[in-house]
Backbone as a chain_set.jsonl record, in Angstrom:
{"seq": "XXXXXXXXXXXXXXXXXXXXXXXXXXXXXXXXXXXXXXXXXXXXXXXXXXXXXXXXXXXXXXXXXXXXXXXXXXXXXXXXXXXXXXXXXXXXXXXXXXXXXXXXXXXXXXXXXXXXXXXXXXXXXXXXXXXXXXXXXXXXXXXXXXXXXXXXXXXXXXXXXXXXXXXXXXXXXXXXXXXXXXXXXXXX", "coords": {"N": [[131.436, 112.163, 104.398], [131.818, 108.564, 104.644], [128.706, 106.449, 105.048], [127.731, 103.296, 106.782], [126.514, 100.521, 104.777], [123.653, 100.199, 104.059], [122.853, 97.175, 103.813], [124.779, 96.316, 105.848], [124.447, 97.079, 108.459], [120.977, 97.244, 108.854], [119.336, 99.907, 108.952], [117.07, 101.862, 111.027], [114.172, 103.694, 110.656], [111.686, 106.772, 111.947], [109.164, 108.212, 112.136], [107.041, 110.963, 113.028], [104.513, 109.525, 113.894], [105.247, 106.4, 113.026], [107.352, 103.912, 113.188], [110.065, 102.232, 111.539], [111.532, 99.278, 110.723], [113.585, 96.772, 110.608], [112.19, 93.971, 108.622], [110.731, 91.069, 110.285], [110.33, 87.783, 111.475], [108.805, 86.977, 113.677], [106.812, 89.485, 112.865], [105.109, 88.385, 111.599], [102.431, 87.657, 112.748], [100.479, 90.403, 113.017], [101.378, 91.602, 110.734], [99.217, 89.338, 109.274], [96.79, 90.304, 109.485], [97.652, 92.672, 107.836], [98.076, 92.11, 105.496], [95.894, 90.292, 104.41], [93.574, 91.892, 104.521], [91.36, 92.584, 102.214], [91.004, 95.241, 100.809], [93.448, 96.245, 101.104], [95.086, 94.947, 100.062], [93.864, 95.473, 97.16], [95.863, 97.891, 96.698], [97.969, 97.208, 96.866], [101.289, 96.866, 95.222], [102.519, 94.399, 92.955], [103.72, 94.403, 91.004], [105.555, 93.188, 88.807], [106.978, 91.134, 90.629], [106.532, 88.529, 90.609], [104.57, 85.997, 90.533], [101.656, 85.256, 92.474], [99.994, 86.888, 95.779], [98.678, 85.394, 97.655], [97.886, 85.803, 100.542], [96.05, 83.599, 102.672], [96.958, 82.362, 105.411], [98.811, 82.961, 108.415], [101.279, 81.051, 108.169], [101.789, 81.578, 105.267], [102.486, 84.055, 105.276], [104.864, 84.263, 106.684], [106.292, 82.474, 105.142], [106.751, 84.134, 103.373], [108.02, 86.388, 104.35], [110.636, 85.15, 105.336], [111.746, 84.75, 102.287], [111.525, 87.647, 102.257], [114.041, 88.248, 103.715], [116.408, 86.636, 102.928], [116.458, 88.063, 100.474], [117.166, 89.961, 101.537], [119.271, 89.181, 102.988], [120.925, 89.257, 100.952], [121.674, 91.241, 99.788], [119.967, 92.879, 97.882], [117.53, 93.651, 98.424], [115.39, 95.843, 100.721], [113.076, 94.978, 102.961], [110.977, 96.51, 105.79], [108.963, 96.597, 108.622], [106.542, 98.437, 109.125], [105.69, 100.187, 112.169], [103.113, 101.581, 113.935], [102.725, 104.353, 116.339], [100.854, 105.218, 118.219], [99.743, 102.75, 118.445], [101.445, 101.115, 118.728], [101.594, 98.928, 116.906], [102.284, 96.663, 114.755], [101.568, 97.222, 111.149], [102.028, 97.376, 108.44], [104.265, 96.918, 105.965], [107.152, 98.802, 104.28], [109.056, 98.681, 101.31], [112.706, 99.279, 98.981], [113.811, 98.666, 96.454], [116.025, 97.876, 93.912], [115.577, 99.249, 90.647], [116.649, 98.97, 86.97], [115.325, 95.925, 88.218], [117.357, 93.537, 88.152], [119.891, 94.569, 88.711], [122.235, 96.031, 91.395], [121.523, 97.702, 94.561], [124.204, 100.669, 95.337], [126.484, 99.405, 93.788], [127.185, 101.582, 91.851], [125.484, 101.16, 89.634], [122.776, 101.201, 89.572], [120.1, 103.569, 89.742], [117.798, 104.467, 90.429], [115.021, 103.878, 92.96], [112.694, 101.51, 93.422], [109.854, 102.218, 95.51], [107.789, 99.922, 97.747], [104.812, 100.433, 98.982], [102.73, 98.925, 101.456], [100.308, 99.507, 103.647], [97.587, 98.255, 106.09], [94.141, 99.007, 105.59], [92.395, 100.716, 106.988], [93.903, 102.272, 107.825], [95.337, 103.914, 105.678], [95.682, 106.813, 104.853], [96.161, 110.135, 104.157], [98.126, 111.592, 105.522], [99.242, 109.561, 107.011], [100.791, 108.283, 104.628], [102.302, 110.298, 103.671], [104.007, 110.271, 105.393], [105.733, 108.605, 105.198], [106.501, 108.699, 102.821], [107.912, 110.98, 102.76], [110.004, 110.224, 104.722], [111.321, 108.281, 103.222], [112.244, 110.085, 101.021], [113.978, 111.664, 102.714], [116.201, 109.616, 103.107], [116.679, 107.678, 101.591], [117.598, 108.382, 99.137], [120.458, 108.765, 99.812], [121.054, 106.423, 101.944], [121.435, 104.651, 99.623], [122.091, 105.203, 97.8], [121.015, 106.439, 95.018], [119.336, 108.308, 92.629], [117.099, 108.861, 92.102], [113.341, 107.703, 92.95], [110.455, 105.826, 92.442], [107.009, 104.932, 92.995], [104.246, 102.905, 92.816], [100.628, 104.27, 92.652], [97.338, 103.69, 92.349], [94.389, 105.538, 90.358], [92.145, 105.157, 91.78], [92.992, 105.256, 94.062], [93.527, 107.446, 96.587], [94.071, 108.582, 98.61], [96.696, 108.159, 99.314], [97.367, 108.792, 96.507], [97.3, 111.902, 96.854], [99.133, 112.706, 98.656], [101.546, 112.088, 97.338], [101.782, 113.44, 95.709], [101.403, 115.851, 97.339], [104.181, 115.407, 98.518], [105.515, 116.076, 96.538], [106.294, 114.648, 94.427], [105.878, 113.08, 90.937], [103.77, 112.379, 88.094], [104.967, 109.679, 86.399], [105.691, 109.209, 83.56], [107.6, 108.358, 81.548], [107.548, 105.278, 80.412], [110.235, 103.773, 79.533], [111.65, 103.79, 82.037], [110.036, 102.041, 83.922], [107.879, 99.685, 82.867], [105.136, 99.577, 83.69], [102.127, 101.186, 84.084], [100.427, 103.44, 86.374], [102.713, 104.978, 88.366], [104.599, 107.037, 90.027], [107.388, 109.611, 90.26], [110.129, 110.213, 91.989], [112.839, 113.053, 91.781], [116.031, 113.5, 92.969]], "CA": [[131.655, 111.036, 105.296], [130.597, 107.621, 103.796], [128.076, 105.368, 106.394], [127.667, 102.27, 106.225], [125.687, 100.151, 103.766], [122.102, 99.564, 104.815], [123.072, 96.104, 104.044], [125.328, 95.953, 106.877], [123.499, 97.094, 109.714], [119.833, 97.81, 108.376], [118.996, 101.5, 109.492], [115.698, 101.969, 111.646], [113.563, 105.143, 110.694], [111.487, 106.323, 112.701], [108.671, 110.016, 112.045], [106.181, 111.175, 113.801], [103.881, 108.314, 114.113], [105.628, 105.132, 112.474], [108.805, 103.222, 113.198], [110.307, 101.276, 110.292], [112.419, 98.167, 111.486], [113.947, 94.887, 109.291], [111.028, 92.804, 109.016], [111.341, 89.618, 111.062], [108.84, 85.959, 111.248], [108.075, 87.419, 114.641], [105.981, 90.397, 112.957], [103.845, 87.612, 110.769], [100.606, 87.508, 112.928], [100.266, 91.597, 112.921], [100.993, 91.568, 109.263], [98.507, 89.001, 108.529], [96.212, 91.124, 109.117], [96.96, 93.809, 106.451], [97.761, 90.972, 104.028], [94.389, 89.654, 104.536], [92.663, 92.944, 104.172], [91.374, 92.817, 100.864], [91.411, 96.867, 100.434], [94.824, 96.596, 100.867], [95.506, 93.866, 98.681], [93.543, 95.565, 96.083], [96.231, 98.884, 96.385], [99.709, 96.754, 96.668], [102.053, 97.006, 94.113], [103.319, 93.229, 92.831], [104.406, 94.799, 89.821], [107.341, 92.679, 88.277], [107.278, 90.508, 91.836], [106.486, 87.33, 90.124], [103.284, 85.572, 91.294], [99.923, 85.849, 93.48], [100.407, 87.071, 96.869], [97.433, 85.401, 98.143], [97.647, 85.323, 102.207], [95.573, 83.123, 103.58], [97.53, 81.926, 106.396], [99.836, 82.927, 108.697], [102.336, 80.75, 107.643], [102.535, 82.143, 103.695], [102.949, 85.459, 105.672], [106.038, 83.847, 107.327], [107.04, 82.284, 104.002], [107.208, 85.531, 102.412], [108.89, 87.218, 105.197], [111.806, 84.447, 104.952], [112.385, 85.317, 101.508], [112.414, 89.027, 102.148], [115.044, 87.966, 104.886], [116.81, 86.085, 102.094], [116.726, 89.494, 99.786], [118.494, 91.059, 102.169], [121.263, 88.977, 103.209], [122.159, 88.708, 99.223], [122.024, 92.474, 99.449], [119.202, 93.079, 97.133], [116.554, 94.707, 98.359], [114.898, 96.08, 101.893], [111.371, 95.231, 103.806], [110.967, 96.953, 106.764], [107.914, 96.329, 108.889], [105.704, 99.499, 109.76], [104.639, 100.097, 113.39], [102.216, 102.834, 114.381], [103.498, 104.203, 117.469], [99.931, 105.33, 119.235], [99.081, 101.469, 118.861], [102.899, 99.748, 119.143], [101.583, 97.304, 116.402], [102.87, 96.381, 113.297], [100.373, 97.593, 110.287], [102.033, 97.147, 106.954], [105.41, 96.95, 105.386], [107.44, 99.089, 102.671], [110.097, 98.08, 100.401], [113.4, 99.603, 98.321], [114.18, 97.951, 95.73], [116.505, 98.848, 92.58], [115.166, 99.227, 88.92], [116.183, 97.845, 86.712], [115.497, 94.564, 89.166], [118.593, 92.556, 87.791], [120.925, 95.483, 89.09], [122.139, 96.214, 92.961], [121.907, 98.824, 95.309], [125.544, 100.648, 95.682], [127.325, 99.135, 93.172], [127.352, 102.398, 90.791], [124.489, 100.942, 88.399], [121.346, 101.032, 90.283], [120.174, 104.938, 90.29], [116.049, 104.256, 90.674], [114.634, 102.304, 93.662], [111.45, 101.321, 93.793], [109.271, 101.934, 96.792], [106.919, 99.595, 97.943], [104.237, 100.848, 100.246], [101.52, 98.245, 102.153], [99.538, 99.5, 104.359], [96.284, 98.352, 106.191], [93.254, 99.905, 104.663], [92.201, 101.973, 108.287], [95.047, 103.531, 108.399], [95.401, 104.669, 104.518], [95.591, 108.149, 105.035], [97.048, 111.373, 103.277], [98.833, 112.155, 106.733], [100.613, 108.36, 107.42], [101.878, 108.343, 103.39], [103.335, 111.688, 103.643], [104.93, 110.812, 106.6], [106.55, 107.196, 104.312], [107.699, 109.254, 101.506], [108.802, 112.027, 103.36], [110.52, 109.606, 105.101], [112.039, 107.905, 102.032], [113.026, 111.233, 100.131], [114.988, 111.864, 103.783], [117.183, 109.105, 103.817], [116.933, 106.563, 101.039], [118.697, 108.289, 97.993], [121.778, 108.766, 100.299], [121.446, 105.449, 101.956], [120.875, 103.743, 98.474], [123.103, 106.169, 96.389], [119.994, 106.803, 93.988], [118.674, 109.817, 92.532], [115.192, 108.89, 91.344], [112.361, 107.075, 93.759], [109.28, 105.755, 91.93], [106.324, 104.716, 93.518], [102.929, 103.354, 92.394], [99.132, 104.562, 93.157], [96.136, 104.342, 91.294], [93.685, 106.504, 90.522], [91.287, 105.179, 92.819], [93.596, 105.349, 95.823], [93.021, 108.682, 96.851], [94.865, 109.088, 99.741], [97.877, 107.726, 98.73], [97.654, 110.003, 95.022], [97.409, 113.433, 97.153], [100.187, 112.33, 99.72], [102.297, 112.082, 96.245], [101.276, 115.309, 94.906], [102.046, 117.093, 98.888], [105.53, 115.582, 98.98], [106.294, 116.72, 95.339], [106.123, 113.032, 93.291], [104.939, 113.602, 89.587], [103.395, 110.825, 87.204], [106.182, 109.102, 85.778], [105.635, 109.569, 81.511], [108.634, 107.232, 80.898], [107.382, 103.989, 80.213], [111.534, 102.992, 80.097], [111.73, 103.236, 83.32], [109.07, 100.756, 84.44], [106.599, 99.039, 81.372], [103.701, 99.811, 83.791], [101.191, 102.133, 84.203], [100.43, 104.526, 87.648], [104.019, 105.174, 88.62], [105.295, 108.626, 90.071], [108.389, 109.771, 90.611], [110.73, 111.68, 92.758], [114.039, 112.487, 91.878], [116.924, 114.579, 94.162]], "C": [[130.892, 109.82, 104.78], [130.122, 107.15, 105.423], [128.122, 104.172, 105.328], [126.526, 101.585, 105.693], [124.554, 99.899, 104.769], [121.899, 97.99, 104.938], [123.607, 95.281, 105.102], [124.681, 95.736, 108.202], [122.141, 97.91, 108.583], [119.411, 99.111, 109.621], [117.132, 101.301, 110.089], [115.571, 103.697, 111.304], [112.567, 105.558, 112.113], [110.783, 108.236, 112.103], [107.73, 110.083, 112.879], [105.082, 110.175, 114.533], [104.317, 106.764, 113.481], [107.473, 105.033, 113.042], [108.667, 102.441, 111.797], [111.692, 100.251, 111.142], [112.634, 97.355, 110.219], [112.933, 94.296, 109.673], [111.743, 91.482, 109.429], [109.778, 88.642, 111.442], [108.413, 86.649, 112.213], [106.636, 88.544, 113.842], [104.254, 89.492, 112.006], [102.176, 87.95, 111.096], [100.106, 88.732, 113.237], [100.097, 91.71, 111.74], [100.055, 90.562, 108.66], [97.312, 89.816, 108.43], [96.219, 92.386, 107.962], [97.133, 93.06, 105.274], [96.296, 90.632, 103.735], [93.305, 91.002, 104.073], [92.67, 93.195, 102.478], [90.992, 94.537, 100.364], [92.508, 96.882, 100.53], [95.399, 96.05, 100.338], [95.084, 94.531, 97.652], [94.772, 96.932, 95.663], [97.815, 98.11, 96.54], [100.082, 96.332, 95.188], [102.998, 95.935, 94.085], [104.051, 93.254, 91.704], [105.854, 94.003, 89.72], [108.336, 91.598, 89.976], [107.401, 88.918, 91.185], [105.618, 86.425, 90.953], [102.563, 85.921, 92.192], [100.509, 86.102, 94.441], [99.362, 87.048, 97.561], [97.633, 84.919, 99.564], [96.456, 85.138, 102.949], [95.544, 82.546, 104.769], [98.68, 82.699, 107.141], [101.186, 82.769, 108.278], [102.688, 81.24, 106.044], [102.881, 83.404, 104.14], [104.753, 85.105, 106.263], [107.341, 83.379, 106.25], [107.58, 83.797, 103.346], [108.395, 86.408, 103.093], [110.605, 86.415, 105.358], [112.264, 85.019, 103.883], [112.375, 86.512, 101.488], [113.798, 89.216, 102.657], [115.983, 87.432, 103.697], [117.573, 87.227, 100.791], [118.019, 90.636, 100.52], [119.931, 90.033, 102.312], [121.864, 88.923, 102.023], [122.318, 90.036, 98.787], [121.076, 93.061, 98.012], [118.569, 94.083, 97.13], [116.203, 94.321, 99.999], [113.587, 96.107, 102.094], [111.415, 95.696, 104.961], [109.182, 96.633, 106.703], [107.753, 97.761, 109.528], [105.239, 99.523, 111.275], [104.216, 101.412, 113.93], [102.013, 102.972, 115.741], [102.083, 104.359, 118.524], [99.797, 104.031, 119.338], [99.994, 100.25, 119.359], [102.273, 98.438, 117.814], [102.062, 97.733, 115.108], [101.389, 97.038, 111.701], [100.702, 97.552, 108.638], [103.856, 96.564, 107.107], [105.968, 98.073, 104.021], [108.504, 98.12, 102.448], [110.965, 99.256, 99.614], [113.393, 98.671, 98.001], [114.844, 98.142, 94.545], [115.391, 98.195, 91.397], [116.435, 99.513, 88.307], [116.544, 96.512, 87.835], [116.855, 93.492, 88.762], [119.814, 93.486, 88.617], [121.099, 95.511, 90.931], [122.518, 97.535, 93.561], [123.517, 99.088, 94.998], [126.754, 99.89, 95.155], [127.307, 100.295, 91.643], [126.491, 102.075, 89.537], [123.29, 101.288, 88.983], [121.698, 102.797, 90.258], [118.853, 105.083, 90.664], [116.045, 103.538, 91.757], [113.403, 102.809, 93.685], [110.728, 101.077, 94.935], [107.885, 101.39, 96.866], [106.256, 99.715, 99.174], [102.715, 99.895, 100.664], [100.959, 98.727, 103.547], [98.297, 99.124, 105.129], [95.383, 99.55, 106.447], [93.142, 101.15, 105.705], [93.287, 102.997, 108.116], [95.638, 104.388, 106.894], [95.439, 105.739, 103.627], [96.708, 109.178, 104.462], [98.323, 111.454, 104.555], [99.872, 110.8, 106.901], [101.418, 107.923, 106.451], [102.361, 109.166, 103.273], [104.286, 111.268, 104.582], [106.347, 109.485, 105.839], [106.915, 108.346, 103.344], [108.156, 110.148, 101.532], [110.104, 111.277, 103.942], [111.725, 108.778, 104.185], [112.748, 108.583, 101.291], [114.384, 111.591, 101.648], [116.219, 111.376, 103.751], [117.476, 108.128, 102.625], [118.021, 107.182, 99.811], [119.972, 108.363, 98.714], [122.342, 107.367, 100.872], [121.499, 104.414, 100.474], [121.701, 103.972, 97.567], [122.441, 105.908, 95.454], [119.447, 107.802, 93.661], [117.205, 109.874, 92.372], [114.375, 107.456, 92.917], [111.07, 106.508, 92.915], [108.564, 104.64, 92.539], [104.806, 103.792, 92.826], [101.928, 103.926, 93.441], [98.226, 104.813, 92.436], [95.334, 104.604, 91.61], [92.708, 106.626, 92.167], [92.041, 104.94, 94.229], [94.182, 106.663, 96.257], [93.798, 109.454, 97.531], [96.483, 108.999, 99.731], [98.31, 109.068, 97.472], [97.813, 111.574, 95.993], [98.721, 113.235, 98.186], [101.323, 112.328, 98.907], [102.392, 113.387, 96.179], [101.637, 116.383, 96.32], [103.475, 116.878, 99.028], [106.328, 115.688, 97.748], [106.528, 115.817, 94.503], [105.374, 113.463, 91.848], [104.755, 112.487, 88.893], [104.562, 111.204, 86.475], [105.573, 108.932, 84.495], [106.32, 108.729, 80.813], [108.467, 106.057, 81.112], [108.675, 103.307, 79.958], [112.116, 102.893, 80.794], [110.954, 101.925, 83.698], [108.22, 100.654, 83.365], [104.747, 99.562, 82.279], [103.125, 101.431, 84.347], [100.929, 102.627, 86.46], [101.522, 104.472, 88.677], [103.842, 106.807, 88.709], [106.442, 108.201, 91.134], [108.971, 111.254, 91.068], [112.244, 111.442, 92.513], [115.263, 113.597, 92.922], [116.828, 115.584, 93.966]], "O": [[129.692, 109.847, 104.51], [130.699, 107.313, 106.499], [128.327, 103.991, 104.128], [125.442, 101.998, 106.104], [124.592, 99.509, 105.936], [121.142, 97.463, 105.753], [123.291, 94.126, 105.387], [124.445, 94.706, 108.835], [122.317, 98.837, 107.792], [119.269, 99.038, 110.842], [116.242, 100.675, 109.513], [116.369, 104.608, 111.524], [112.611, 104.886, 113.143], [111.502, 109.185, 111.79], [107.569, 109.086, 113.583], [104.942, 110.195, 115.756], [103.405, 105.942, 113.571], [108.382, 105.852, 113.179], [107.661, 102.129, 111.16], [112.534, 100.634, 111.954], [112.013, 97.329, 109.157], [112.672, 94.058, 110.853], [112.825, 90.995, 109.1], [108.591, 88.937, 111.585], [107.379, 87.218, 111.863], [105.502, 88.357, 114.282], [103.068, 89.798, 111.878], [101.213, 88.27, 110.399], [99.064, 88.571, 113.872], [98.959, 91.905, 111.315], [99.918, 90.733, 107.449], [96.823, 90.02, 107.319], [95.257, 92.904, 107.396], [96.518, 93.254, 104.225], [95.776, 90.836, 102.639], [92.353, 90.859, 103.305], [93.508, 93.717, 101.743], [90.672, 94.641, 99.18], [92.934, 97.824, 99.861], [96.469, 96.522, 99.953], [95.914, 94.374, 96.757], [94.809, 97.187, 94.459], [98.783, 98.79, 96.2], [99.451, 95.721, 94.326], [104.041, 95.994, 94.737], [104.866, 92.393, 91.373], [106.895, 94.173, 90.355], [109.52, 91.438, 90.271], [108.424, 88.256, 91.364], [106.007, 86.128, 92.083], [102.806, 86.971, 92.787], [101.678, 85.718, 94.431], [98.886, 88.049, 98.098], [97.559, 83.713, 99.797], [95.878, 85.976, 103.642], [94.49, 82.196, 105.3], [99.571, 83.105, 106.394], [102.034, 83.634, 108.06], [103.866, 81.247, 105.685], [103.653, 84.004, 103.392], [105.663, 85.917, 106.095], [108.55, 83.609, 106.275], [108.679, 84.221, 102.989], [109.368, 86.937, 102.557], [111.615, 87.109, 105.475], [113.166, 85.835, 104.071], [113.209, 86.948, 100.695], [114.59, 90.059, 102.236], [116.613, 88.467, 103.48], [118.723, 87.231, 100.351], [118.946, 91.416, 100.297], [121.091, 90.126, 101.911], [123.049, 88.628, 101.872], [122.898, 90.283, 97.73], [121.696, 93.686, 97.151], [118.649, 95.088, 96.423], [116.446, 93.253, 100.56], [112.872, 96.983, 101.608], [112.3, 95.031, 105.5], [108.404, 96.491, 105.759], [108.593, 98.236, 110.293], [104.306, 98.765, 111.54], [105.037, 102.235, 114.334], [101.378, 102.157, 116.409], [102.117, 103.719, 119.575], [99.678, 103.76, 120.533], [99.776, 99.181, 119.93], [102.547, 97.241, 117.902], [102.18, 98.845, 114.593], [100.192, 97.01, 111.988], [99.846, 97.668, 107.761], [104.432, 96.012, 108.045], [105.335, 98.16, 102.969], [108.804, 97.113, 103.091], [110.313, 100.284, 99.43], [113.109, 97.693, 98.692], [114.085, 98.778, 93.813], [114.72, 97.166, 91.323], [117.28, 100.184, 88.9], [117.673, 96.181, 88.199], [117.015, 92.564, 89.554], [120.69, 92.809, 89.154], [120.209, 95.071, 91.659], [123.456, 98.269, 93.249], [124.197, 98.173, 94.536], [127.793, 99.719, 95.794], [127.408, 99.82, 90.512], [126.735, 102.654, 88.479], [122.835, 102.121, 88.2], [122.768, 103.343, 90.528], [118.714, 106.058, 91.403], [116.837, 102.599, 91.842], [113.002, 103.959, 93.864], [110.791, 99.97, 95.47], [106.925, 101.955, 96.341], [106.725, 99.321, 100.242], [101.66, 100.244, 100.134], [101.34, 98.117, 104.546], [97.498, 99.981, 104.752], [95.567, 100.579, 107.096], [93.595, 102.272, 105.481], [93.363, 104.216, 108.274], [96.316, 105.407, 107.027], [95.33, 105.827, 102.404], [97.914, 108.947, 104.38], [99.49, 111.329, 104.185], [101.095, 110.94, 106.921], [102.471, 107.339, 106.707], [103.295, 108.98, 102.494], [105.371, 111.848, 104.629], [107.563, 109.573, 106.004], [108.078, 108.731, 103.468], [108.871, 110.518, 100.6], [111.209, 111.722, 103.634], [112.901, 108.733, 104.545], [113.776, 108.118, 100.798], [115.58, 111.718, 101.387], [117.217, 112.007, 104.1], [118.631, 107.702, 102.636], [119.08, 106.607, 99.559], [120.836, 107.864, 97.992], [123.481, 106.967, 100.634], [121.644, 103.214, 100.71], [122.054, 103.204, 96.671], [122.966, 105.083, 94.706], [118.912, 108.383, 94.606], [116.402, 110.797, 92.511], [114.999, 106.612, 93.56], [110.499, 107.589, 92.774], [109.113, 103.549, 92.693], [104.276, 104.609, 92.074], [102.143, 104.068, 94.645], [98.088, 105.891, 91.857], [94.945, 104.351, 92.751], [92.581, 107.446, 93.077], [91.552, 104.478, 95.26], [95.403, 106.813, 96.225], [94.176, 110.601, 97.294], [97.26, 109.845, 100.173], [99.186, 109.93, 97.523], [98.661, 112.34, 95.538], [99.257, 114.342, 98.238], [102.346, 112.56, 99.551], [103.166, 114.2, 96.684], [102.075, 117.528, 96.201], [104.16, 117.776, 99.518], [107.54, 115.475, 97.732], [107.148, 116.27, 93.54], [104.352, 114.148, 91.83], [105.557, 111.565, 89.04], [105.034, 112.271, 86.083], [104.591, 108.203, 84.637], [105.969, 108.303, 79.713], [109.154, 105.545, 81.996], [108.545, 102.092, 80.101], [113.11, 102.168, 80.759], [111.518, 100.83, 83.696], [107.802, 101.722, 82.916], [103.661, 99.786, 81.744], [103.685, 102.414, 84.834], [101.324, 102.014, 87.452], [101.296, 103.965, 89.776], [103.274, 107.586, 87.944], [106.602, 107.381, 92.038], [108.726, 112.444, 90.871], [112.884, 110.418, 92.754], [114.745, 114.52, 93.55], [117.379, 116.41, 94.693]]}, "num_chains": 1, "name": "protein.A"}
């Protein structure tokens, strides 16, 4: 049975403790906070984004969130905003995105997407990234029509690296997939 594109109507997840939603300007002044948290700036992955992602304001949180909004309607790529259901608030964002980046979801080229996972630092835990890339292996290669997932996490992010290693992710070896370094991957 095909569904329909995630482009169309964007799909809400939703596991044990997190919702995932389309990010929207409304979620800005929740997410400035984990922008702002420099532990969680130091573990986001801008890899191949193209410039700083220095939030000091509100409003560059709002800017940014436009052009994710922008990504999507051209059918690119997906941000969803995180909300952690004991607290109802917003606390990070991930991302799909195809590799190679020139290529698009669901047009029979794209078979990699790249997941980007932001979290704030508190909440950085083996237990709330298992529950994201459990979450991702669930639903994204079928919504995405991709076989492979790759992720980063380096060394020193601890919680994140064993949350890999519990939902079966292995360091990625193929530097022609992605040129950089602490990448793992999951494929179907």
């Amino acid at each position: 049975m095909k569904h329909n594109s995630p482009f169309e109507i964007c799909p809400v997840y939703e596991t044990e403790n997190l919702i995932f939603t389309k990010i929207k300007v409304e979620d800005a002044v929740e997410l400035f906070q984990c922008y702002s948290d420099p532990i969680t700036k130091s573990h986001m992955n801008n890899d191949n984004c193209g410039g700083e992602w220095d939030c000091h304001s509100i409003e560059v949180i709002k800017q940014g969130i436009r052009g994710w909004e922008q990504e999507f309607d051209e059918k690119f790529y997906i941000r969803w905003s995180v909300t952690y259901k004991p607290t109802n608030k917003v606390i990070g964002t991930i991302e799909i995105a195809p590799v190679p980046n020139k290529t698009r979801f669901l047009d029979g080229v794209c078979q990699i997407g790249i997941l980007r996972v932001d979290i704030i630092s508190f909440l950085e835990r083996e237990k709330i990234f298992s529950e994201i890339f459990n979450m991702a292996t669930n639903n994204f290669y079928s919504d995405f029509d991709i076989n492979n997932i790759i992720t980063k996490a380096t060394q020193d992010d601890i919680q994140r690296v064993l949350s890999l290693k519990n939902s079966n992710y292995e360091r990625l070896k193929n530097y022609e997939i992605i040129p950089y370094s602490d990448y793992y991957i999951k494929s179907t």
